[in-house]
C-alpha positions as CSV (number, residue, x, y, z in Angstrom):
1,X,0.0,0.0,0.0
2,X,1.7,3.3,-0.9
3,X,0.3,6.8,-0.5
4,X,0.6,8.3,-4.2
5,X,-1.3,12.0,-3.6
6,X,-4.0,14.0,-1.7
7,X,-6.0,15.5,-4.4
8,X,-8.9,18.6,-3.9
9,X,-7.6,19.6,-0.4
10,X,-10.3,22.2,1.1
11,X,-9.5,23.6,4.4
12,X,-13.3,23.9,6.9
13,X,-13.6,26.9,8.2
14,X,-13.1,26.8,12.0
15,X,-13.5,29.3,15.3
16,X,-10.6,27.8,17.2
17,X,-7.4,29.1,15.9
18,X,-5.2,26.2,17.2
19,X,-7.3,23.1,14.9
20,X,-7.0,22.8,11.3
21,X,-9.6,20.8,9.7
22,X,-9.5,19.5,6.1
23,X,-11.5,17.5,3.4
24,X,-9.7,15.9,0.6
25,X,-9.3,12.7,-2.0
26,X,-6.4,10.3,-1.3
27,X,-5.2,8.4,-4.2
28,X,-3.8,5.3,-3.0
29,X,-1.7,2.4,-4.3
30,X,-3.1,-1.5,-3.7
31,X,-1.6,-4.2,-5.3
32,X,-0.7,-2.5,-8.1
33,X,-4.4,-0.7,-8.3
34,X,-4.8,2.8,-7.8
35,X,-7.8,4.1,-5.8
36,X,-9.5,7.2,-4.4
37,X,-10.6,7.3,-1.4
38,X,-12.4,10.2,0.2
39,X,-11.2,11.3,3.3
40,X,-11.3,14.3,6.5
41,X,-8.1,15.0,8.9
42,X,-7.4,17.7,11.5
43,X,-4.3,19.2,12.8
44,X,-4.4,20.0,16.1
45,X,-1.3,22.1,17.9
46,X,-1.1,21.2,21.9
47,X,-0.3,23.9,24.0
48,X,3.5,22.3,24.1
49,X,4.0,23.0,20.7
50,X,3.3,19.2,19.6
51,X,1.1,18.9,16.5
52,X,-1.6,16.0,16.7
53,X,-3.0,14.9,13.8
54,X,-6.2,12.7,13.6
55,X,-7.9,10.6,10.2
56,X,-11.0,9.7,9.4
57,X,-11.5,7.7,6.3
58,X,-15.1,8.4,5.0
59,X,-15.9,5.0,2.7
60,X,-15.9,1.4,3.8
61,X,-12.8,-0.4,2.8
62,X,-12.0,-4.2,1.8
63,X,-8.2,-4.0,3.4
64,X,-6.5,-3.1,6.9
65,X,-7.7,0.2,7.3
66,X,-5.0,0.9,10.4
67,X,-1.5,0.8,7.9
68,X,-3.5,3.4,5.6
69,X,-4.1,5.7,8.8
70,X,-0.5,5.8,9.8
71,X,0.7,6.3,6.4
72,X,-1.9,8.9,5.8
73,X,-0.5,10.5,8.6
74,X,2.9,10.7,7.9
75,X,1.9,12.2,4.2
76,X,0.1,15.2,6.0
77,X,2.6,15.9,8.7
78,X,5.3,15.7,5.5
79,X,2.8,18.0,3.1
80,X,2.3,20.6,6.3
81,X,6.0,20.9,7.3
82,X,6.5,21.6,3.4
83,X,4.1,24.6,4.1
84,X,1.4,22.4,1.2
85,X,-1.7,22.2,2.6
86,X,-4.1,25.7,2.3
């Protein structure tokens, strides 16, 4: 399973300055298949500093849905130190 993009990223408008919350597509990579896969994720700063970041996959799946949440979340910590997301 590899993470290939995150396509139509939309940022929700939000009253708490601290959580970012976003809609977008994530084109996937299983067994040799590409996929889209709709899905919503928030970035939320602690008061430390420390930037949390929660996924929630929004379409049933036939395959281990955990290794595709980790991975997801290492894409969108990469694409938000990279300054990518809006």
């Amino acid at each position: 399973m590899k993470i290939l993009e995150l396509t139509d990223v939309s940022r929700k408008d939000t009253l708490i300055y601290y959580r970012r919350e976003f809609m977008a597509n994530a084109v996937i990579e299983v067994l040799s298949k590409s996929r889209t896969i709709p899905v919503e994720f928030i970035l939320e700063q602690s008061p430390l500093g420390k930037i949390d970041t929660k996924v929630n996959i929004k379409q049933d799946l036939d395959f281990p849905v955990l290794p595709l949440i980790s991975k997801l979340k290492h894409y969108i910590r990469d694409m938000d130190e990279r300054g990518v997301l809006p």
